[in-house]
C-alpha positions as CSV (number, residue, x, y, z in Angstrom):
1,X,-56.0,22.2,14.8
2,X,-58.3,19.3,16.0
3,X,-55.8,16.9,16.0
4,X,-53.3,19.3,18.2
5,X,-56.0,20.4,21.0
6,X,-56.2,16.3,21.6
7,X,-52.6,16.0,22.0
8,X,-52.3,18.9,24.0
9,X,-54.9,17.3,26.2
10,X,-53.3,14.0,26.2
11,X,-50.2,15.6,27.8
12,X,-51.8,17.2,30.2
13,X,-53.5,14.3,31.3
14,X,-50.2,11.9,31.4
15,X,-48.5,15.1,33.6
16,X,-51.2,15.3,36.2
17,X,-51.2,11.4,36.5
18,X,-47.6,11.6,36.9
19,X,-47.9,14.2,39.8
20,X,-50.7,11.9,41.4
21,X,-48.2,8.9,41.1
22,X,-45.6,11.0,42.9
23,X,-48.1,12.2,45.8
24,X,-49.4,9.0,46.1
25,X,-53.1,10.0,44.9
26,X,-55.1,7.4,43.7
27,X,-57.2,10.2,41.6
28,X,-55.1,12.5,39.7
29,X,-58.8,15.2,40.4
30,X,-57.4,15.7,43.9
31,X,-54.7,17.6,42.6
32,X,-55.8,20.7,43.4
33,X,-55.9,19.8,47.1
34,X,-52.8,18.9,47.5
35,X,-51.0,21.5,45.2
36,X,-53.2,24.6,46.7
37,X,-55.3,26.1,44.2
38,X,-55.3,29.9,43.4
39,X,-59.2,29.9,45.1
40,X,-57.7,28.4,48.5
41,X,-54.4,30.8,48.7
42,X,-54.5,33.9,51.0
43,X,-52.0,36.2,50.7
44,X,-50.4,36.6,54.1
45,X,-48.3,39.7,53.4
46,X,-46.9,41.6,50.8
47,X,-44.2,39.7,49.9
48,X,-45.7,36.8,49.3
49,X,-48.5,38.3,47.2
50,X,-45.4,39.8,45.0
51,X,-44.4,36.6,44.3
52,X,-47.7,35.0,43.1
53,X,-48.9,38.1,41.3
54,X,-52.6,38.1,40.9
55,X,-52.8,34.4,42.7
56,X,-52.9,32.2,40.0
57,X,-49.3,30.6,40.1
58,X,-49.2,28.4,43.3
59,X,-45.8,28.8,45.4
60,X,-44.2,25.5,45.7
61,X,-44.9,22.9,49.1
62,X,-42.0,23.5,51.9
63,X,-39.5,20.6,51.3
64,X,-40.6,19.2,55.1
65,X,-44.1,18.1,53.4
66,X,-43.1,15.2,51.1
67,X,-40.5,13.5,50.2
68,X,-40.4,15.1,46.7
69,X,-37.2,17.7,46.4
70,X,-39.0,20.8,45.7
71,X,-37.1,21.3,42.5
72,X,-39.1,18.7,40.8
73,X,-41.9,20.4,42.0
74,X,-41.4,23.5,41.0
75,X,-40.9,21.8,37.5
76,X,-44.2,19.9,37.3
77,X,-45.9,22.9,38.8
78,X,-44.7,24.9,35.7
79,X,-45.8,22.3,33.0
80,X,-49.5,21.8,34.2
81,X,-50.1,25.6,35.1
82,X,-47.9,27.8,33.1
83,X,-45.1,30.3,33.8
84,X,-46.0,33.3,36.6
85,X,-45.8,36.6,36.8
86,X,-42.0,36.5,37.2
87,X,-41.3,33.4,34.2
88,X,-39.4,31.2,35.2
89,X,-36.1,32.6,36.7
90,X,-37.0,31.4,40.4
91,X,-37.1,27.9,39.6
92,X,-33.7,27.1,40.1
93,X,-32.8,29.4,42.8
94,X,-32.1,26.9,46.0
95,X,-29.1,25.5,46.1
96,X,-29.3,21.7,47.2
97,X,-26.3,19.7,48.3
98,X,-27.0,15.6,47.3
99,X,-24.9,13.4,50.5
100,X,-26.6,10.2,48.8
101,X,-29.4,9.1,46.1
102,X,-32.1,8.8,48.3
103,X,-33.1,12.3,46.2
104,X,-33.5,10.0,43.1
105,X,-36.9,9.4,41.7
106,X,-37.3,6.0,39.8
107,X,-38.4,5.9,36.5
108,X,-39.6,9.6,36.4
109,X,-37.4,12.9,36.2
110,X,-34.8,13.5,39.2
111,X,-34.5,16.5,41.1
112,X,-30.4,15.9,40.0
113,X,-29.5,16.6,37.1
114,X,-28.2,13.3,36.2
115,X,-30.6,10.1,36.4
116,X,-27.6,8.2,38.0
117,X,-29.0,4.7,38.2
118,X,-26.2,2.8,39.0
119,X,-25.8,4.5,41.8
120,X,-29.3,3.5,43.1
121,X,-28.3,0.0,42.0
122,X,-25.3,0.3,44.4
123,X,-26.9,1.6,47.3
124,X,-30.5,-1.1,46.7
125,X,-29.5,-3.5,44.3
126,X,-32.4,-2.7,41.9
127,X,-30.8,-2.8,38.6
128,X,-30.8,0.7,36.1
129,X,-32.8,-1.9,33.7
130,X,-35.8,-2.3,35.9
131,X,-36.4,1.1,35.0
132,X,-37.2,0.8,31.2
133,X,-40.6,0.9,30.1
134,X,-42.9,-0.8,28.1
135,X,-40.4,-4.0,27.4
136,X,-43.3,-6.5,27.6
137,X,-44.4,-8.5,24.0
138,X,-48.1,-6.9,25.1
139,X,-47.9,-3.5,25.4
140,X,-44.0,-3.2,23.5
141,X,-45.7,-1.2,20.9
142,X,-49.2,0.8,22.6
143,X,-47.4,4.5,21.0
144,X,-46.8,2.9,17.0
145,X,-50.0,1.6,16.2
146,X,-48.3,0.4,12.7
147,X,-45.7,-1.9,14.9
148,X,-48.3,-3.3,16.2
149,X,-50.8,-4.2,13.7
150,X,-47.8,-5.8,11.9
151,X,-46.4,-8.1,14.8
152,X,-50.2,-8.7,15.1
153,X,-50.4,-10.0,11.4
154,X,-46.8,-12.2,11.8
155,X,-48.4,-13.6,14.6
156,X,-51.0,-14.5,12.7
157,X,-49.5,-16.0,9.7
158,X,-46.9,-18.0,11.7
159,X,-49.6,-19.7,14.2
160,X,-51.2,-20.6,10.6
161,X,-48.1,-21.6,8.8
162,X,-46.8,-23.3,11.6
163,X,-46.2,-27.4,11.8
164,X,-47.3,-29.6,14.9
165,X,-44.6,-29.9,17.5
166,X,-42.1,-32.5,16.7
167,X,-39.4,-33.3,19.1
168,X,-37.0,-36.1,19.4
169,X,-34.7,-37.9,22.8
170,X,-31.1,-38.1,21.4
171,X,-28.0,-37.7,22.8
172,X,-26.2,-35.6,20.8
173,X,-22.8,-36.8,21.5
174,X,-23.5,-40.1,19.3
175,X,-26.6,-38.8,17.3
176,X,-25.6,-38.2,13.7
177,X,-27.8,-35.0,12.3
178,X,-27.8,-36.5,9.0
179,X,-30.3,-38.7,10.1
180,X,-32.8,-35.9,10.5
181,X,-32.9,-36.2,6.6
182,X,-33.9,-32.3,6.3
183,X,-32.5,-29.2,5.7
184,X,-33.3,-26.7,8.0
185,X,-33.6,-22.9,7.9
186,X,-33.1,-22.1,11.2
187,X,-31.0,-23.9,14.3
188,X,-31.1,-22.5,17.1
189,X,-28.2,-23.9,19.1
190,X,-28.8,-24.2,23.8
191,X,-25.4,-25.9,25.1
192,X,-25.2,-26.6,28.6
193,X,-22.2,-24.6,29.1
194,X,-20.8,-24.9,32.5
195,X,-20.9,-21.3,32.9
196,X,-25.0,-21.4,33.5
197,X,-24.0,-23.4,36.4
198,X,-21.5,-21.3,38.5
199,X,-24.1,-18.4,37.5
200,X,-27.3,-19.6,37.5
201,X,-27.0,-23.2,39.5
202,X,-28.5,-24.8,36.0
203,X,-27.9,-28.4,36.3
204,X,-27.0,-30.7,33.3
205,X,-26.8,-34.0,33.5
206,X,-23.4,-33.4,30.7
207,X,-21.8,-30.0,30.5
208,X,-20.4,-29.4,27.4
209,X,-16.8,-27.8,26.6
210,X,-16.7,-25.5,23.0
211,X,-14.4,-28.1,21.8
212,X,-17.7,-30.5,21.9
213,X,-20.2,-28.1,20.6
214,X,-17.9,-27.1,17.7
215,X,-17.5,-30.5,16.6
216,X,-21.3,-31.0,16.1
217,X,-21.9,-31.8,12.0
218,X,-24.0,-28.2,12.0
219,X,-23.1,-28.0,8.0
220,X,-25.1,-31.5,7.2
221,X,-28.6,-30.0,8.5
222,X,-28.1,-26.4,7.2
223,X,-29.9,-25.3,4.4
224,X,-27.6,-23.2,1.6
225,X,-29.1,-19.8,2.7
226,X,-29.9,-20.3,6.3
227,X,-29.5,-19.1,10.3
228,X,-28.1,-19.8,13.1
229,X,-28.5,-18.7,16.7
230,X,-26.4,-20.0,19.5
231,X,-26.4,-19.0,23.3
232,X,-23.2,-18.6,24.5
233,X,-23.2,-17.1,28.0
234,X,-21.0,-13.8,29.0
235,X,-17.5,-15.0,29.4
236,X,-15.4,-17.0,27.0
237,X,-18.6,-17.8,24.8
238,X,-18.5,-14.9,22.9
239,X,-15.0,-15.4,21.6
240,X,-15.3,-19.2,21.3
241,X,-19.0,-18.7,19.8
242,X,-17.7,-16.9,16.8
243,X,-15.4,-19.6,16.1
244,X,-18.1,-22.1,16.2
245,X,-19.5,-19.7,13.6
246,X,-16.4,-19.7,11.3
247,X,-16.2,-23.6,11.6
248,X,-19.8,-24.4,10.5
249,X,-19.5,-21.6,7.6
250,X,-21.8,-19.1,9.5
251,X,-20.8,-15.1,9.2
252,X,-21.6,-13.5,12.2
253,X,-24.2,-10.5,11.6
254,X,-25.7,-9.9,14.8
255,X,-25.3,-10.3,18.7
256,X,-28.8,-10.4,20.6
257,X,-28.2,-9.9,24.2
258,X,-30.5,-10.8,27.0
259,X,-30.5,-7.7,29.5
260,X,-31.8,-9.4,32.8
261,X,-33.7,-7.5,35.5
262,X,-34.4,-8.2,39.2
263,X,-38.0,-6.1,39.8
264,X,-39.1,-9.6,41.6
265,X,-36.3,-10.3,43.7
266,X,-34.3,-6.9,44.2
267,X,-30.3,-7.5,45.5
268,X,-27.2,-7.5,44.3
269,X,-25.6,-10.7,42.2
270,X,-25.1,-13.6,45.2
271,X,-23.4,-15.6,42.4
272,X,-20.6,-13.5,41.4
273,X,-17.7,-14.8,39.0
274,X,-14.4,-15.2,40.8
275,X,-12.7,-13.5,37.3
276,X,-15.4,-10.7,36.2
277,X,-14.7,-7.4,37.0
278,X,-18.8,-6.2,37.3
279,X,-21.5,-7.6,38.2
280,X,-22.7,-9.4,35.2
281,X,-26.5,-8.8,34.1
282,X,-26.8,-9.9,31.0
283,X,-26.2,-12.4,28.7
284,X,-25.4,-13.0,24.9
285,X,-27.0,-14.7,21.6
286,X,-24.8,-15.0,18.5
287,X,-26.2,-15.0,15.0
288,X,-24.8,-16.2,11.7
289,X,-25.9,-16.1,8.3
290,X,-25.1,-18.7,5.8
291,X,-25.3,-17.9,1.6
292,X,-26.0,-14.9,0.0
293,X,-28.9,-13.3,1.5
294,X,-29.7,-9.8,1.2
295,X,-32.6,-7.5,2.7
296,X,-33.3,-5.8,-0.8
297,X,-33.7,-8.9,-2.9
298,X,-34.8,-11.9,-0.4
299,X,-37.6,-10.6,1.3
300,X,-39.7,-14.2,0.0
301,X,-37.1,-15.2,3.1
302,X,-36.4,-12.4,5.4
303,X,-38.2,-9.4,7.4
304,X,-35.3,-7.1,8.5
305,X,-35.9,-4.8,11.1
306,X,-39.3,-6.3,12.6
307,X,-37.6,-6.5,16.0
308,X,-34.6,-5.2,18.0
309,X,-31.3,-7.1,19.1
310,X,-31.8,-6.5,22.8
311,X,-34.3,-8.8,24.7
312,X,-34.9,-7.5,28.5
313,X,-36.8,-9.8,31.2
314,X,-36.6,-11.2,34.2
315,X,-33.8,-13.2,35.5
316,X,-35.4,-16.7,36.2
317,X,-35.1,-18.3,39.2
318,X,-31.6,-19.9,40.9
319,X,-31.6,-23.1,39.1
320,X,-33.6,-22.5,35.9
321,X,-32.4,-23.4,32.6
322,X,-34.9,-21.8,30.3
323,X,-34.0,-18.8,27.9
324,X,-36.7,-15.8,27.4
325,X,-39.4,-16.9,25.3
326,X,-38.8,-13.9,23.1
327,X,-36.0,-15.1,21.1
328,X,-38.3,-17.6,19.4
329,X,-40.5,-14.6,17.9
330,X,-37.5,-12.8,16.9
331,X,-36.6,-15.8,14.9
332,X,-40.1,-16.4,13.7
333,X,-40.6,-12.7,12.5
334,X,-37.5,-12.2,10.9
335,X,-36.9,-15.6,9.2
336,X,-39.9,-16.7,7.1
337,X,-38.3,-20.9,6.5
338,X,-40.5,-23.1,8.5
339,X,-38.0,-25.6,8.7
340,X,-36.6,-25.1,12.1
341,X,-34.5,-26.6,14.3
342,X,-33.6,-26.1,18.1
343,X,-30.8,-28.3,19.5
344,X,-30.4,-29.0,23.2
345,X,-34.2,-28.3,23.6
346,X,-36.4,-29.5,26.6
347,X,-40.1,-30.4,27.5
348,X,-40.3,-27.1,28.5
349,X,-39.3,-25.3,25.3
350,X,-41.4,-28.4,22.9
351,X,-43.1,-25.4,20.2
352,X,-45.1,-25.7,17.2
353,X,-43.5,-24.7,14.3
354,X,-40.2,-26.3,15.5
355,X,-38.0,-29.6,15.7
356,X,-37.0,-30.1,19.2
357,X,-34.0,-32.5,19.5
358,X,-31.9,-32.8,23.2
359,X,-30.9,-36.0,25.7
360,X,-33.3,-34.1,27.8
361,X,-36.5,-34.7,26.4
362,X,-38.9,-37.3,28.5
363,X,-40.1,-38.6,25.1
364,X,-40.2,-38.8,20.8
365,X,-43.0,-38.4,18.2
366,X,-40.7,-37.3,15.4
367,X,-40.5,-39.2,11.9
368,X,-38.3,-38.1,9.5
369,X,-39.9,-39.0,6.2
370,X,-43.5,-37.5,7.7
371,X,-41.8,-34.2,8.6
372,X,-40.2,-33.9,5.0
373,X,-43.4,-34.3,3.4
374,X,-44.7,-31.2,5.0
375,X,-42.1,-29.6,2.8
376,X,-42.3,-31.1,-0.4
377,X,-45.9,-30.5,-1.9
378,X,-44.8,-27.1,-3.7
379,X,-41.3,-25.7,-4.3
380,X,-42.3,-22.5,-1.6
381,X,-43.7,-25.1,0.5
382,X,-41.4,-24.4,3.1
383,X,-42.0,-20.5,3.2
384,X,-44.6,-18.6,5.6
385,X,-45.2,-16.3,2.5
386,X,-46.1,-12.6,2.9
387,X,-49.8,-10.6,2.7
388,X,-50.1,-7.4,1.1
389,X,-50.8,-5.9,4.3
390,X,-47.7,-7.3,6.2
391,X,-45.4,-6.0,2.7
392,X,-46.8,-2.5,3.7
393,X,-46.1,-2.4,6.7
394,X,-43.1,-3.8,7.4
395,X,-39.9,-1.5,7.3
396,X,-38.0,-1.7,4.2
397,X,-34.2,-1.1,3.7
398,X,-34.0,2.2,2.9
399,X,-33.0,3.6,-0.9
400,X,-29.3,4.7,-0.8
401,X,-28.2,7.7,-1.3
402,X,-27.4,9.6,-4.5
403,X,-28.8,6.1,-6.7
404,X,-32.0,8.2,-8.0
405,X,-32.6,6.9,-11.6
406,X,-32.7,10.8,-13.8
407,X,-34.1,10.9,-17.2
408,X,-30.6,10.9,-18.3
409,X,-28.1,8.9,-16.3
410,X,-24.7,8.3,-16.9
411,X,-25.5,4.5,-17.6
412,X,-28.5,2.9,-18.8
413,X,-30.1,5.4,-21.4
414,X,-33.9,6.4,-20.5
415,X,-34.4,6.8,-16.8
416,X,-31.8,4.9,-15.5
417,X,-33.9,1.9,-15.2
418,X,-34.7,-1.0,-17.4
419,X,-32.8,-1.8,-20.9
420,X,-31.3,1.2,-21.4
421,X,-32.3,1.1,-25.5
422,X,-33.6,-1.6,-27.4
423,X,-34.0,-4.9,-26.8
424,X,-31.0,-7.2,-27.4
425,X,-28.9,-4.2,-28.2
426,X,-25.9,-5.7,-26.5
427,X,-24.8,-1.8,-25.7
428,X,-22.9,-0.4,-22.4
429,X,-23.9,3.3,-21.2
430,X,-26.7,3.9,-23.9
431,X,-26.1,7.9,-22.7
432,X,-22.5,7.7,-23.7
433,X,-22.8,8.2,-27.8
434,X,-24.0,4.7,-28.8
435,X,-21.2,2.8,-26.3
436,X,-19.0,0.2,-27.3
437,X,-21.1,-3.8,-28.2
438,X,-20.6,-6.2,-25.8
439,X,-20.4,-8.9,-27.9
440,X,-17.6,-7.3,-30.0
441,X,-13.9,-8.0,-29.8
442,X,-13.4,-5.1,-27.7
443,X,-16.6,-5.9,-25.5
444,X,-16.9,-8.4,-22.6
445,X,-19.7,-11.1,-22.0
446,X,-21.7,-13.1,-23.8
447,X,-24.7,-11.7,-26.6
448,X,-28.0,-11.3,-25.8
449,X,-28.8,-8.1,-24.4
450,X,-27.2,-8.4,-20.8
451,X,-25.2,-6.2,-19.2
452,X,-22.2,-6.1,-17.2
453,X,-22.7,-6.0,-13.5
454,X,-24.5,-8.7,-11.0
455,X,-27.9,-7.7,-12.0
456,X,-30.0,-9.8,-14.3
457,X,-32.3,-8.7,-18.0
458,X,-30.5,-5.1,-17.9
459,X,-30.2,-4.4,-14.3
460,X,-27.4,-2.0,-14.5
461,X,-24.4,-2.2,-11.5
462,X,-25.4,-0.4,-8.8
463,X,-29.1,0.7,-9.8
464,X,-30.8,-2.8,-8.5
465,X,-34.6,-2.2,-9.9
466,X,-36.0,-3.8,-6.4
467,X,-33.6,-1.7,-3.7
468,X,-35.6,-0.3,-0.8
């Protein structure tokens, strides 16, 4: 009961801050001036008495004495002080008529009954995405105190795990990758596509075509299960990406896209594309997988579903070339290889914990055999590893459905899990009357007490021991 009163009290706290915002009170306290307390209203007649009962249910302010439509109101009125006499049925008595969306209220809940933000973001250019809360790295996660001790512990762990900066000049026209004498884990891929110019007045000293980027020798650096994340703008890139993908043996598992906002320089787009039909806003990160790598069995090498595929910031400044930050920890916390690779990096986006190669770069400190060796000390060497702490709390992939082990199953004898009999029995379906020996004419596979399916020691097909 303790632990409702405080969230009851919590509510009512964020609602009366919430009416102060929309009053423009500095201290939510002063309230009750404003809203006209049950001990400051006089009755004037009888009808108005009828209305507020007993006096303890405020009427609402005339519409002429703020900018607030009294609708909304009306509606925050009810949730800090409770129904009146007469409930709730007046609330939604006056008819208003809406000529524009100077009725809307940003970021909180509209007198209309739509929240039509792209019609605000016609009539002043503020974007519907400046409106979404709590997008920051800091306060991402203030409401899921377990998100947050758990990006707090990555964090941790990588800064610790991480190698010194290394970054090396090269043009990557002529430079062969081979010569980095590593393979890497991650590659993040920046081309200077000529797109970023028309949209973004980025200037390159070479723009490259996707017949150039797909002929880079991505294969020789790539380690047998690795990633790959390549920028690819919002027009052509995101077909022409994918095929980049196929050509260097990458599947394609997910698409991060960058959701810009304008909260420091409201407007519309100044740079629009002669051939886009909108106003483009955003902008798009392919990622491919390479090997077999699965969330139920590699998690020595992956943490699925640490972040989210969407990244929302500010669009930089006309000219800039940078790419948020943020894409670097969604690399770091999902990916635990420390062997990484960013191609087409500058000075500005030199990072520890990464291999920074680009024609770009003022200078070099890298040395191939000296970054190998930071690899080759222990077989998991080039792993962050995992804490106890960080394998609780990170999400796992969930169990599928209708896989439950029983204490009879239909294959694998005692609970579904394990041998399924004894020990080198060489038996399929130890529920099924003794089953038919594997090693047997009529059997397939080899001897030895292994069963048919991809598991290994008596995993049975489709009951994988270590599925989460």
């Amino acid at each position: 009961m303790g632990d409702r009163l405080k969230e009851m009290k919590a509510r009512s706290v964020k609602r009366k801050q919430l009416l102060a915002q929309v009053y423009g009170i500095e201290n939510p306290d002063n309230l009750k001036t404003v809203l006209r307390a049950r001990d400051e209203i006089k009755p004037q007649n009888k009808k108005e008495k009828s209305s507020i009962g007993d006096g303890h249910y405020p009427p609402p302010l005339a519409a002429s004495s703020s900018s607030v439509p009294v609708q909304f109101v009306k509606q925050v009125q009810r949730s800090l002080l409770g129904p009146g006499p007469e409930g709730f049925k007046d609330d939604f008595e006056t008819e208003e008529v809406y000529t524009d969306s100077s009725a809307f209220l940003k970021g909180l809940q509209s007198a209309n009954p739509h929240n039509d933000y792209c019609q605000h973001f016609v009539d002043t250019g503020e974007r519907p995405q400046n409106f979404i809360r709590d997008v920051g790295l800091a306060n991402r996660f203030e409401e899921y105190p377990k998100l947050r001790e758990l990006i707090r512990l990555k964090d941790e762990l990588i800064a610790q795990t991480n190698t010194r900066p290394m970054y090396l000049q090269a043009d990557l026209e002529e430079f062969d990758l081979r010569q980095l004498n590593c393979k890497f884990d991650v590659i993040l891929v920046e081309p200077p596509l000529e797109e970023y110019q028309r949209t973004q007045g980025a200037v390159f000293d070479k723009y490259w075509d996707w017949d150039e980027i797909e002929s880079l020798d991505i294969p020789s650096v790539a380690a047998q299960r690795s990633f790959i994340w390549i920028w690819c703008g919002n027009a052509e890139g995101l077909e022409r990406g994918r095929l980049c993908l196929k050509r260097w043996g990458f599947r394609r598992c997910e698409d991060i896209c960058w959701i810009k906002t304008n909260l420091k320089n409201p407007g519309h787009n100044k740079n629009l594309e002669p051939n886009a039909i909108f106003q483009r806003t955003k902008e798009h990160c392919l990622m491919g997988i390479r090997g077999t790598v699965k969330r139920s069995t590699d998690g020595d090498f992956i943490h699925a579903n640490v972040d989210i595929d969407l990244i929302i910031e500010e669009q930089p400044e006309y000219g800039t070339k940078d790419k948020p930050v943020e894409i670097f920890h969604i690399i770091e916390h999902f990916c635990l290889g420390r062997r990484r690779l960013h191609l087409f990096g500058r000075d500005s986006t030199i990072r520890p914990g990464w291999l920074t190669v680009g024609p770009e770069l003022t200078s070099s400190n890298f040395d191939a055999e000296v970054y190998a060796s930071l690899f080759e000390a222990k077989p998991d060497d080039y792993l962050t590893g995992c804490s106890d702490e960080i394998e609780r709390l990170r999400p796992k992939s969930p169990t599928p459905k209708n896989k439950q082990p029983t204490q009879q199953t239909e294959r694998g004898g005692r609970g579904g899990r394990g041998r399924g009999g004894q020990a080198g029995s060489n038996m399929r379906g130890g529920s099924r009357g003794g089953g038919m020996p594997r090693g047997s004419a009529a059997g397939r596979g080899a001897p030895g007490g292994r069963f048919r399916g991809p598991g290994r020691g008596g995993i049975f097909r489709g009951m994988r021991g270590d599925m989460r």
